[in-house]
ZAPA-863914 format. One record per atom (N, C-alpha, C, O): residue number from 1; x, y, z. Coordinates in nm, 2 decimals, padded with zeros to 4 digits. Layout:
<recs>
+-----+--------+--------+--------+
|   n |      X |      Y |      Z |
+-----+--------+--------+--------+
| NUM |      X |      Y |      Z |
...
+-----+--------+--------+--------+
</recs>
This chain:
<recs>
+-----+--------+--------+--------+
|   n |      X |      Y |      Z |
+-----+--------+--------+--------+
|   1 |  02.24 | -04.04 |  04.50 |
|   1 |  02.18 | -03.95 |  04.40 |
|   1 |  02.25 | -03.97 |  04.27 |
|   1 |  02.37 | -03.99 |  04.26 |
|   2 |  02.15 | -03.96 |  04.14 |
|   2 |  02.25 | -04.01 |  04.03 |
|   2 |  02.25 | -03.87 |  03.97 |
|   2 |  02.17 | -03.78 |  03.98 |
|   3 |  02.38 | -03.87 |  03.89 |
|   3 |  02.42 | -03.74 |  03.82 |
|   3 |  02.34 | -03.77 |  03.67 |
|   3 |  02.32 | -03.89 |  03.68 |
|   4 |  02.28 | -03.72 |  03.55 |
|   4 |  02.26 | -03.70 |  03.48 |
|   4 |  02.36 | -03.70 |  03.36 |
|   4 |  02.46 | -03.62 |  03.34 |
|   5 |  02.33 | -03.81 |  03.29 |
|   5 |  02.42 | -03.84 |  03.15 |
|   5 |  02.36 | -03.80 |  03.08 |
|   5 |  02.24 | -03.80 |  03.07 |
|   6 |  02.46 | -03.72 |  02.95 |
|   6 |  02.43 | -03.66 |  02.86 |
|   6 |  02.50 | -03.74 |  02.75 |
|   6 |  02.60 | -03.81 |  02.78 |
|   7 |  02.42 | -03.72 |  02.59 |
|   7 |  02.45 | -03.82 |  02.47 |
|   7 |  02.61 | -03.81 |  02.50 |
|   7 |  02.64 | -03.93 |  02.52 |
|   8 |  02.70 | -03.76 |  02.51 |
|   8 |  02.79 | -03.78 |  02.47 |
|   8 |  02.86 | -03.85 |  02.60 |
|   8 |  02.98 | -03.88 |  02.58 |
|   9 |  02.82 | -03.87 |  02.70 |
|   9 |  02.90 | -03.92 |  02.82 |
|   9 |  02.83 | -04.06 |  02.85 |
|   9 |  02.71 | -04.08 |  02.81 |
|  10 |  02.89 | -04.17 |  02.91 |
|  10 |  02.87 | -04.28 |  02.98 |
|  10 |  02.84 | -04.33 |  03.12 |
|  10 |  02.93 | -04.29 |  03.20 |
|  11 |  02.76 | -04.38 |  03.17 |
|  11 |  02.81 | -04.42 |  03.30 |
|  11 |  02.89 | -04.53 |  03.29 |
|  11 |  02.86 | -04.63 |  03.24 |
|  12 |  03.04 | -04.47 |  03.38 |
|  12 |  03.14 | -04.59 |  03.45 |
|  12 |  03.05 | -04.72 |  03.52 |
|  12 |  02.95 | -04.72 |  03.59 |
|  13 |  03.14 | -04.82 |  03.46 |
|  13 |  03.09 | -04.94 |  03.52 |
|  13 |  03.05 | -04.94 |  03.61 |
|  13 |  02.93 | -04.95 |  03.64 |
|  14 |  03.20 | -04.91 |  03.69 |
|  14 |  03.24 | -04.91 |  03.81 |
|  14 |  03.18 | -04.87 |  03.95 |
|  14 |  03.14 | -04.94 |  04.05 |
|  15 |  03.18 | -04.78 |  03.92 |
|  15 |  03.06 | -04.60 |  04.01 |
|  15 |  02.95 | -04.55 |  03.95 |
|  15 |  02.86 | -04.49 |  04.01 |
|  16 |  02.95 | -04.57 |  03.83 |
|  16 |  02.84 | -04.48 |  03.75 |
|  16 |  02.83 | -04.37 |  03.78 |
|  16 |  02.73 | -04.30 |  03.80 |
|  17 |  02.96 | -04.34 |  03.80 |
|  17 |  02.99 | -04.16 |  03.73 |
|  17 |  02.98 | -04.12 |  03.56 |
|  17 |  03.01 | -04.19 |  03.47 |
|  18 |  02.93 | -04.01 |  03.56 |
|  18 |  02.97 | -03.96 |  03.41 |
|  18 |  03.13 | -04.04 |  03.38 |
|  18 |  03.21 | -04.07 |  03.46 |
|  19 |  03.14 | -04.07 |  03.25 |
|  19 |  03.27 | -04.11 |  03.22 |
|  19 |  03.26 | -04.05 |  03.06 |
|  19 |  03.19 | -04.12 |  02.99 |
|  20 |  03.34 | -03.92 |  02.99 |
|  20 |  03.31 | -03.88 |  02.87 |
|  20 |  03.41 | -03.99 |  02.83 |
|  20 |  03.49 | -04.05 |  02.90 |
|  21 |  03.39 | -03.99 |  02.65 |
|  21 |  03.40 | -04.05 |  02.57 |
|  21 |  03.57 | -04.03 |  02.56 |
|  21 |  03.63 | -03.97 |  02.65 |
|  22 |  03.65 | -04.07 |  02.45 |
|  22 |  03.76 | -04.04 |  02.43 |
|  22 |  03.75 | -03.91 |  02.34 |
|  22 |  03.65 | -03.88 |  02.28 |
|  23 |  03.88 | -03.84 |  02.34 |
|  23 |  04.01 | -03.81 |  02.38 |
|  23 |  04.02 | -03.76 |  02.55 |
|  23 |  04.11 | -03.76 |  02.62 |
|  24 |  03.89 | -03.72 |  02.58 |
|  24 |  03.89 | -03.65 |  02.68 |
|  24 |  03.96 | -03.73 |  02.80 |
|  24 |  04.03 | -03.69 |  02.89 |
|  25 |  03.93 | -03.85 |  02.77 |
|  25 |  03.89 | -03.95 |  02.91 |
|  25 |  03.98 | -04.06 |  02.86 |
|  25 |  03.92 | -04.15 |  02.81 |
|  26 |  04.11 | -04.07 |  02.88 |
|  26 |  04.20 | -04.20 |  02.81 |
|  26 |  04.14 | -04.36 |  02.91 |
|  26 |  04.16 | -04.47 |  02.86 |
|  27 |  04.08 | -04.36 |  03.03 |
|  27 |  04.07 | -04.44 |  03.10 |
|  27 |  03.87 | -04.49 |  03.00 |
|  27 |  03.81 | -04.59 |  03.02 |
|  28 |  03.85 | -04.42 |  02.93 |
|  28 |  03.75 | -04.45 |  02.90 |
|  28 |  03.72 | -04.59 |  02.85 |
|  28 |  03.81 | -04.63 |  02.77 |
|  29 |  03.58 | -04.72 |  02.88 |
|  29 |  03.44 | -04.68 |  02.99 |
|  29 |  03.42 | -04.60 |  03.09 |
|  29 |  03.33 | -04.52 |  03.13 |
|  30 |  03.59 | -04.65 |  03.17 |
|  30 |  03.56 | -04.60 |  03.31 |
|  30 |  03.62 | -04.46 |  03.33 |
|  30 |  03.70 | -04.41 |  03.26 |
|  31 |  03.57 | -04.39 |  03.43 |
|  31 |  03.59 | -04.25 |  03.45 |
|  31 |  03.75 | -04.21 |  03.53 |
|  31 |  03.80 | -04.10 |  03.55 |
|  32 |  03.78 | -04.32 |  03.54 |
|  32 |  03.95 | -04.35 |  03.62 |
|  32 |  04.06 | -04.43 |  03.65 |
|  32 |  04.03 | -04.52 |  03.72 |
|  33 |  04.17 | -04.42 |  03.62 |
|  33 |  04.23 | -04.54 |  03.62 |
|  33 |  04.18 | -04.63 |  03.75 |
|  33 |  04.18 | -04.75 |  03.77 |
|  34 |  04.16 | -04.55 |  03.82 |
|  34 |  04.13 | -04.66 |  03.96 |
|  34 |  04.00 | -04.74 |  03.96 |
|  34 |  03.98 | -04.84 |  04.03 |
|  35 |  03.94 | -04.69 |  03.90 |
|  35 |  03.81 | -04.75 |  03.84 |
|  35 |  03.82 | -04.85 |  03.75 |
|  35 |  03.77 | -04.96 |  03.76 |
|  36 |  03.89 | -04.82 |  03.64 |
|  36 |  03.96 | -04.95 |  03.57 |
|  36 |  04.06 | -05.07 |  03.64 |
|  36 |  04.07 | -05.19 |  03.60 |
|  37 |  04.11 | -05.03 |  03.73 |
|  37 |  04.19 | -05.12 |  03.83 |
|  37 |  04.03 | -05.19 |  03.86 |
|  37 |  03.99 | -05.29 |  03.80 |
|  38 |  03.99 | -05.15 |  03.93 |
|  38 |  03.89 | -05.23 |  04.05 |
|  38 |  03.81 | -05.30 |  03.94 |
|  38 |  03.75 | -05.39 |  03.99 |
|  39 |  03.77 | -05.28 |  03.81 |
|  39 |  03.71 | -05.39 |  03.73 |
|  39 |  03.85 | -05.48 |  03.67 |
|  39 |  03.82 | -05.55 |  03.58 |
|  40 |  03.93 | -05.48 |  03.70 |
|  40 |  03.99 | -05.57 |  03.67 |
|  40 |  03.98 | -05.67 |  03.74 |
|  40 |  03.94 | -05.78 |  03.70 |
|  41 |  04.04 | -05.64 |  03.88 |
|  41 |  04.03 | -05.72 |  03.99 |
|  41 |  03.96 | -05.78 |  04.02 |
|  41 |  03.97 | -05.90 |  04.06 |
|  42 |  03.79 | -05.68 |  03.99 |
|  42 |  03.68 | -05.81 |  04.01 |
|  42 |  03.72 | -05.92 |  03.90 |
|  42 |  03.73 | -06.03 |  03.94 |
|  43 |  03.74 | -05.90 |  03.79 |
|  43 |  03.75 | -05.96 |  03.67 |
|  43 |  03.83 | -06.12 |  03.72 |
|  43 |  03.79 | -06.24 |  03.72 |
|  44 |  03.97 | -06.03 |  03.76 |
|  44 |  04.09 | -06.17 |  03.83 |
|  44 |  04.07 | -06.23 |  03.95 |
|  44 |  04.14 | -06.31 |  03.98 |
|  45 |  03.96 | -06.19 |  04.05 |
|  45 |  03.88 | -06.31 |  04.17 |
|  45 |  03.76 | -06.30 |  04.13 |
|  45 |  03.66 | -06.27 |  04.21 |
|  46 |  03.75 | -06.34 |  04.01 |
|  46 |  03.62 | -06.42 |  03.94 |
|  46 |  03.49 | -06.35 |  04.04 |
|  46 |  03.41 | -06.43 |  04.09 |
|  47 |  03.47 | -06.25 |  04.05 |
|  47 |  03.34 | -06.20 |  04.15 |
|  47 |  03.28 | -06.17 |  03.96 |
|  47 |  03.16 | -06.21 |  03.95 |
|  48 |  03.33 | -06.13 |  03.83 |
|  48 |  03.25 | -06.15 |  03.76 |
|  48 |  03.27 | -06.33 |  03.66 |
|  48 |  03.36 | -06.41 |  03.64 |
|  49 |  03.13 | -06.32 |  03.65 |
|  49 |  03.17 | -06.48 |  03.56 |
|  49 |  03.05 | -06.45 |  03.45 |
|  49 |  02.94 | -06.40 |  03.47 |
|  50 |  03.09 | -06.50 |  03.36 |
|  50 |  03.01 | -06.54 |  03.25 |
|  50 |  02.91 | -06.68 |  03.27 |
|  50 |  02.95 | -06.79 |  03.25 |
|  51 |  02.77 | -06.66 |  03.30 |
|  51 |  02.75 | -06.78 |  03.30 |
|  51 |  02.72 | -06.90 |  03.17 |
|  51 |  02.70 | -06.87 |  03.06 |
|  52 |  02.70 | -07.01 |  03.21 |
|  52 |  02.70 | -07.12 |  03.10 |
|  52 |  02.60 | -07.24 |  03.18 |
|  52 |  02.57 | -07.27 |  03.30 |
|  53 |  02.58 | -07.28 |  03.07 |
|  53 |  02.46 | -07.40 |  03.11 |
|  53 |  02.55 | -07.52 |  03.05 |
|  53 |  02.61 | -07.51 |  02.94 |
|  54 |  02.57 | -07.69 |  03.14 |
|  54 |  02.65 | -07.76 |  03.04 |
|  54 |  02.53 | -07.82 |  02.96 |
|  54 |  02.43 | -07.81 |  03.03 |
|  55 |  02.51 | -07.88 |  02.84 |
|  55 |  02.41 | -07.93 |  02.81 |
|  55 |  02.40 | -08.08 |  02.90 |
|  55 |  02.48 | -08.17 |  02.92 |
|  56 |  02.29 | -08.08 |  02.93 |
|  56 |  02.20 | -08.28 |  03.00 |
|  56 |  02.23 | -08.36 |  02.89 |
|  56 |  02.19 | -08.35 |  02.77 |
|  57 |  02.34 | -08.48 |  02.96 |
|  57 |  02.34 | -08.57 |  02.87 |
|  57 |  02.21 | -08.72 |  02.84 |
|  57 |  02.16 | -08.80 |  02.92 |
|  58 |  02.20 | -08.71 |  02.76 |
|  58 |  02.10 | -08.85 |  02.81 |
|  58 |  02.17 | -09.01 |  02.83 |
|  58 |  02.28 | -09.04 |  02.79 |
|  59 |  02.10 | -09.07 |  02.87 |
|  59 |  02.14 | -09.18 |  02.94 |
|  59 |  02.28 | -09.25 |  02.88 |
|  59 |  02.40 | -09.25 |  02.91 |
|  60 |  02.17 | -09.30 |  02.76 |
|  60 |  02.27 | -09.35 |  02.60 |
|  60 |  02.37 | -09.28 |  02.56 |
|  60 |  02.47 | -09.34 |  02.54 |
|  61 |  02.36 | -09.09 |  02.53 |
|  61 |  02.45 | -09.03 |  02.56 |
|  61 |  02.59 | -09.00 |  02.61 |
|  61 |  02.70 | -08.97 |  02.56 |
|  62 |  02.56 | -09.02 |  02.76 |
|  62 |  02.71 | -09.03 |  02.83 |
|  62 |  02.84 | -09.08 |  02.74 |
|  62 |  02.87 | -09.16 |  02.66 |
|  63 |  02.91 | -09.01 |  02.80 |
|  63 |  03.07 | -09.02 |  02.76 |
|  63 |  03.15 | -09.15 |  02.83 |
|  63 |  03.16 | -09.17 |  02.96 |
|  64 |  03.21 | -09.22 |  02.73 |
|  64 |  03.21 | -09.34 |  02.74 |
|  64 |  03.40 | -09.32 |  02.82 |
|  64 |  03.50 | -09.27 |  02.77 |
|  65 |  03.39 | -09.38 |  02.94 |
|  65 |  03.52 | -09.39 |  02.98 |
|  65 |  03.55 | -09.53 |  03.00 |
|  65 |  03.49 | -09.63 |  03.03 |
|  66 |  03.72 | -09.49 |  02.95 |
|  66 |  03.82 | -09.64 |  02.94 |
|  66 |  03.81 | -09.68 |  03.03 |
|  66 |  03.80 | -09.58 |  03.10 |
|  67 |  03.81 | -09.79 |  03.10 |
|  67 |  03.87 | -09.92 |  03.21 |
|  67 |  04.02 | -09.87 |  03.15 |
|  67 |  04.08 | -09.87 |  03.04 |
|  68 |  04.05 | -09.80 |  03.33 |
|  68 |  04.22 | -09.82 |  03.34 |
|  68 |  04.24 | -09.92 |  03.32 |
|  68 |  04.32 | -09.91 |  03.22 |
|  69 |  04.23 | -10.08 |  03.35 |
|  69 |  04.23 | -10.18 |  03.37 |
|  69 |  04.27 | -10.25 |  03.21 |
|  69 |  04.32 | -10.36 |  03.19 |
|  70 |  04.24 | -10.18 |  03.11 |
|  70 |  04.22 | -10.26 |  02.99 |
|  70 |  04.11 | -10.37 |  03.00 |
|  70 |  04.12 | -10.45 |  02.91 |
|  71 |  04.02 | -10.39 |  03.10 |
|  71 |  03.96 | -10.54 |  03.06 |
|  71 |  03.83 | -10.46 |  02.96 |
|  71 |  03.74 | -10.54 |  02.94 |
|  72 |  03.81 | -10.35 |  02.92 |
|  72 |  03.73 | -10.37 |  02.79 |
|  72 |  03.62 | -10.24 |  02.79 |
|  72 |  03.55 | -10.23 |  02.69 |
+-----+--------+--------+--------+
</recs>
């Protein structure tokens, strides 16, 4: 069941509990330090990621790599 946010309050990332704004709430987005712990954590085993697209190179494109070899 969800609780009801009001202008002045947030839902935590975390839980989506109410989380008021500051001074009230020093842990503020989140409604708890433990709630800020556990988005960190996801943060540090990558369960969140940013994603990215690499761009397609074309053929001619490609990145030209050295011959260890020096022959050219």
């Amino acid at each position: 069941m969800s609780r009801p946010v009001s202008a002045t309050t947030t839902p935590c990332p975390s839980c989506r509990r109410p989380a008021p704004p500051r001074p009230e709430n020093p842990e503020f987005p989140f409604c708890s330090a433990r709630c800020r712990a556990v988005d960190l954590g996801r943060w540090l085993t990558e369960a969140y990621r940013i994603p990215t697209t690499a761009p397609e190179l074309e053929e001619d494109e490609a990145p030209v790599v050295p011959d260890p070899d020096g022959d050219g």
